[in-house]
Structures are given as C-alpha cells and as structure tokens.
C-alpha positions as CSV (number, residue, x, y, z in Angstrom):
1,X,10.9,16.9,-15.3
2,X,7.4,16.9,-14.5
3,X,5.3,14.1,-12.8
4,X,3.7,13.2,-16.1
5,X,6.8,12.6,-17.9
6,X,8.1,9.1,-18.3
7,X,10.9,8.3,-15.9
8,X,9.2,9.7,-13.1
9,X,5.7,7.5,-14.1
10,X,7.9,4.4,-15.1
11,X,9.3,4.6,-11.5
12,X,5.9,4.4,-9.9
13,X,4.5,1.8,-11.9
14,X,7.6,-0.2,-11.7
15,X,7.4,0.2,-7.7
16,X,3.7,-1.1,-7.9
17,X,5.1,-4.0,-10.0
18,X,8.1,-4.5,-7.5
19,X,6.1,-4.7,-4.6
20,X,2.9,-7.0,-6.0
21,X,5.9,-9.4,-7.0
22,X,7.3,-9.6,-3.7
23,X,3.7,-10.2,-2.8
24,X,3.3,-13.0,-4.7
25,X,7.0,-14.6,-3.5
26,X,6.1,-14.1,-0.2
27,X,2.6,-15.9,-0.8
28,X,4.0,-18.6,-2.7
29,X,6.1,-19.2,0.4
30,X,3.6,-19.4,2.5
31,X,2.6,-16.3,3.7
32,X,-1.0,-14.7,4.1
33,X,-2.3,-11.0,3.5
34,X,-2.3,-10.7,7.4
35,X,1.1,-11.5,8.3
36,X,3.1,-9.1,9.4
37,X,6.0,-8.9,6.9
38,X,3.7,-8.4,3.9
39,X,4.1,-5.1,2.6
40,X,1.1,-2.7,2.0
41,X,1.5,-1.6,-2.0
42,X,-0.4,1.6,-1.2
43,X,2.2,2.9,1.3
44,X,4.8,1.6,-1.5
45,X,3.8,3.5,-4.1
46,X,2.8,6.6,-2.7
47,X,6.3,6.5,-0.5
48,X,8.2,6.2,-4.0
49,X,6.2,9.1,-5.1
50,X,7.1,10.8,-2.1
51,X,11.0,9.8,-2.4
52,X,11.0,10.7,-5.9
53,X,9.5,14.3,-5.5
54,X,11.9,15.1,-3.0
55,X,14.9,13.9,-5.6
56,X,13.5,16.2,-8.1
57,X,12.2,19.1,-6.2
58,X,13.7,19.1,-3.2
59,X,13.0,19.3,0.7
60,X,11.5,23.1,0.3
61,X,9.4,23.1,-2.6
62,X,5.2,22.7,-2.6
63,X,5.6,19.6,-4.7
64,X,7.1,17.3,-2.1
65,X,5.1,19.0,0.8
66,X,1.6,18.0,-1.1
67,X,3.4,14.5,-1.4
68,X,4.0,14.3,2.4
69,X,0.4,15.3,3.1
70,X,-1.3,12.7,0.3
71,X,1.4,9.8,1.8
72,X,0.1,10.5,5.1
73,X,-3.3,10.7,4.6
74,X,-2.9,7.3,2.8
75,X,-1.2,5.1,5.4
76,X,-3.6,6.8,8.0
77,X,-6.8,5.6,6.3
78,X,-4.9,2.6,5.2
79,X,-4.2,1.6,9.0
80,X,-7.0,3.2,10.6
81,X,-10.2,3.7,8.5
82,X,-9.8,0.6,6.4
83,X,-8.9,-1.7,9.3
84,X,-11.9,-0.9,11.1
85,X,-14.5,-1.4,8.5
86,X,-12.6,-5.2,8.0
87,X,-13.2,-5.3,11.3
88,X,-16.7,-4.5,11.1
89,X,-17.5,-6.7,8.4
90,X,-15.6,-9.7,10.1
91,X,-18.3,-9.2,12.8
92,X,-21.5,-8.9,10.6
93,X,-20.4,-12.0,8.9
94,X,-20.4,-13.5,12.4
95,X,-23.7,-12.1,13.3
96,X,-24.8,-13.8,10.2
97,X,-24.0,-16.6,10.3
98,X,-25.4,-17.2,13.8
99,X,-28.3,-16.0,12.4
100,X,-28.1,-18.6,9.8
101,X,-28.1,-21.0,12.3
102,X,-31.3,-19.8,14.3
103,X,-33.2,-19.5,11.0
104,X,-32.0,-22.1,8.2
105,X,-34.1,-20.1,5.9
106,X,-32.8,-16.9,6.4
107,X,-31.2,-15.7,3.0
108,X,-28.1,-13.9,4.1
109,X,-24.9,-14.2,2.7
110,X,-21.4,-14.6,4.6
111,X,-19.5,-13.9,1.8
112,X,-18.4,-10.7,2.8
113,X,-15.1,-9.3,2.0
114,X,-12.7,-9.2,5.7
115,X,-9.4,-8.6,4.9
116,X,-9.2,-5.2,3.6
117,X,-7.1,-2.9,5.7
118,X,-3.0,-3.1,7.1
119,X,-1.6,-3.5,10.2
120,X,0.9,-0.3,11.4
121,X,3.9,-2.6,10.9
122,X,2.7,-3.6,7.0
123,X,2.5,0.1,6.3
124,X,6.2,0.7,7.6
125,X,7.1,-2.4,5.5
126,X,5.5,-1.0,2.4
127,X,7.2,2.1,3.0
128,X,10.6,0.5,3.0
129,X,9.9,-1.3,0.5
130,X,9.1,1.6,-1.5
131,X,12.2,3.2,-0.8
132,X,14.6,0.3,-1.3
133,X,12.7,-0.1,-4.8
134,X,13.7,3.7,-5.7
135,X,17.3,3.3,-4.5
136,X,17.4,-0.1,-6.6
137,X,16.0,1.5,-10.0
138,X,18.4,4.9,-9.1
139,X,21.0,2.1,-9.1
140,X,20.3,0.5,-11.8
141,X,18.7,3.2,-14.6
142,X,20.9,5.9,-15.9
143,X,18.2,8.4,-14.7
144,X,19.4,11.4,-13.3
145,X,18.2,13.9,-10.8
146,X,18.4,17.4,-10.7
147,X,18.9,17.6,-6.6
148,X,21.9,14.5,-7.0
C-alpha cells in the first residue's frame, strides 16, 4: 500500500470529517474555538497520518520517521507560531480601535481575524482524537495492515 492508494487516503479524509463533526457537536453545545476541549483538526489529521504510517511501515522505516518530523513541525507552529500572530492581531485591533476613538475619521478597520492558533492542551486533544478515530475505522473497516 502506498499513501496515494485509497484506504490509506479514505482514512485521512474520514479523520478530517470525524474531527470537524465533533467540532460542530461540541459548538452546537455550546462550546467556542477557545475552549479547551476543542480539538485542533491539524494535529488530528496529521496524527492519523502518523498512526497510519507506522501500521503500514513500521517503527524503523523512513516513511513514518518523515511523518514524525512533518506532525511535529505542525503542532509546533500550530501552538507556537500561529498563537502568537492571533495574539498580535488581537492587539492591533485594540490599538485600532482606540485609535478610532481619538480620530472618528480615521479609516481603519477592526475586523481582523484573532482566533487563529491552539492552545498546548487542543493540540493533545486533536492528537487523541486522531488516534481514537483510526482505532475506530481499524474497528470498523475490514482493512488490513501489513504490520497487524
């Protein structure tokens, strides 16, 4: 099997479904992007990619070792990179809309996008999610791996 072929892609896509459905339950319920319990889909996905490379490769091979690396380098900039520039346009909005206030003519808009990175503890959720998701469809499809 090859990361192209159709079990391994179905898998994937069917974890990004998985977890933007549980997004949308746990919104309907109440919940906002920034709570803690909402899981990142980034870290889902690339964690079932990682899962699922290790099933069919194994713990040795390049292939789940590149995974590793790319799923790292994923949560980092998820957590880190991302949640600072939020964090930085949270505070130009703020900046502009005081400026707003000094000058009512001043054409600047607030409308700025905040939101955009994930806590530490929404990575580690999407990463469980991720797995759970993969050990649900390994239960439920007759897929097989070569390492099981």
């Amino acid at each position: 099997m090859s990361l192209t072929t159709g079990p391994f892609l179905m898998w994937v896509f069917l974890t990004l479904i998985g977890t933007e459905i549980l997004k949308m339950i746990l919104r309907f319920s109440g919940a906002t992007e920034d709570d803690w319990f909402m899981p990142s889909t980034c870290s889902a996905v690339m964690t079932a990619v990682t899962y699922l490379s290790y099933c069919d490769y194994g713990f040795d091979r390049i292939e789940f070792t590149l995974t590793v690396a790319f799923a790292a380098f994923l949560c980092y900039d998820a957590v880190r990179l991302r949640r600072v520039s939020s964090e930085h346009a949270a505070m130009i909005n703020r900046l502009a809309r005081k400026l707003k206030q000094l000058d009512p003519e001043c054409d600047l808009s607030t409308d700025g996008v905040e939101a955009e990175g994930n806590s530490p503890v929404q990575i580690l959720m999407g990463i469980l999610v991720g797995i759970l998701l993969c050990l649900l469809l390994a239960n439920v499809t007759t897929f097989q791996f070569t390492s099981f």
